[in-house]
C-alpha positions in Angstrom: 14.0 18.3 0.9 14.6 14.9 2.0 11.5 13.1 2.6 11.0 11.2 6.2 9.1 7.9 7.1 5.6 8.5 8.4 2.4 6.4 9.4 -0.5 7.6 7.4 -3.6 7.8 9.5 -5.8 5.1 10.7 -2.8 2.5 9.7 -1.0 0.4 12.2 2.8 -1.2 12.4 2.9 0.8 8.7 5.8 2.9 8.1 6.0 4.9 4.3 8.3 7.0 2.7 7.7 9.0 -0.8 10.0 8.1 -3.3 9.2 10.6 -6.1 6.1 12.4 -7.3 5.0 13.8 -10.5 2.2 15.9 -10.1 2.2 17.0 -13.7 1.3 13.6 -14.9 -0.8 12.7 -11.8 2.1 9.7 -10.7 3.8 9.2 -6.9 5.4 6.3 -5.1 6.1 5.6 -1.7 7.9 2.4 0.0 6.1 0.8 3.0 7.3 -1.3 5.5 4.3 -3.2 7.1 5.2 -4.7 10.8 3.6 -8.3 11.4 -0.2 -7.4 11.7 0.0 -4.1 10.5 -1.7 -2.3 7.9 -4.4 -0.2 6.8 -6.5 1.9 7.4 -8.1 0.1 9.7 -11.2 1.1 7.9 -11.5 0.1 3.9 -11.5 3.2 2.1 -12.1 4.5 -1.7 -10.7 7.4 -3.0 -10.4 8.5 -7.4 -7.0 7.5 -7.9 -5.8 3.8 -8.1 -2.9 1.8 -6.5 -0.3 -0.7 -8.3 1.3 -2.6 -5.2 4.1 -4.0 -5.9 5.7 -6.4 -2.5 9.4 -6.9 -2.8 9.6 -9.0 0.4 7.1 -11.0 2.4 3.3 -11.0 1.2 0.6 -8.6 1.4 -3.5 -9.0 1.7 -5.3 -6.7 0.0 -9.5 -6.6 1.5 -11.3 -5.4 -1.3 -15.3 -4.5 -1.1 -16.2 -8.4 -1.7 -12.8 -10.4 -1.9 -9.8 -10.9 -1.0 -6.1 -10.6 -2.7 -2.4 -12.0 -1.8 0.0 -10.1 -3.1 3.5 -12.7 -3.1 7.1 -11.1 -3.1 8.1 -10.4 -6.7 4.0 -9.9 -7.5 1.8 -7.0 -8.1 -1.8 -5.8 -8.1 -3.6 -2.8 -9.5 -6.5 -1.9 -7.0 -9.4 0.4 -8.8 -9.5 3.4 -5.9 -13.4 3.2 -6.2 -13.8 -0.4 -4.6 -13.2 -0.1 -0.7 -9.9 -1.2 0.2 -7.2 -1.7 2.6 -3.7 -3.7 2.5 -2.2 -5.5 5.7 0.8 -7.9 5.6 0.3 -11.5 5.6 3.6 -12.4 6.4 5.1 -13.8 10.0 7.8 -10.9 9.6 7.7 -7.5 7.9 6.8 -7.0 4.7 8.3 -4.5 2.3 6.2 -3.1 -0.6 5.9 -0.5 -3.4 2.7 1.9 -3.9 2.2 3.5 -7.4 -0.5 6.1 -6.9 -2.4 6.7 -10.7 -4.5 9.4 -10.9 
């Protein structure tokens, strides 16, 4: 079954499609496309699995409990699912990047 573009909840301007999953060895990605001031959730969250974001065009912002991280185009970050976090795009257009769940 094809997968379809959806908004996950409490995320704004945020559009993400899953690209493959592996349950078996606890791996997914999706694709996002992040609308100028979008993102989310609009509420940090934490959750046991962690995220590798990877942005492939424009620049994301990644609020962590106490800091905060800019992702470039053509960079990455690993964010520990335990720390509150949430990602919004820091770009003046849309900003296209790759989630790596890792369970």
């Amino acid at each position: 079954m094809k997968e379809e573009f959806f908004t996950p909840p409490n995320h704004v301007g945020f559009k993400a499609k899953k690209l493959f999953c592996y349950k078996n060895k606890g791996i997914d990605g999706s694709i996002a496309y992040i609308d100028k001031n979008g993102g989310g959730p609009t509420e940090k969250h934490v959750h046991n699995h962690n995220h590798l974001f990877i942005v492939t065009q424009g620049r994301a912002k990644v609020f962590l409990d106490d800091k905060v991280v800019i992702i470039n185009k053509d960079e990455s970050f690993l964010v520990d699912g335990k720390i509150p976090h949430s990602v919004w795009n820091d770009y003046d257009g849309k900003t296209v990047m790759i989630g790596i769940t890792i369970n």
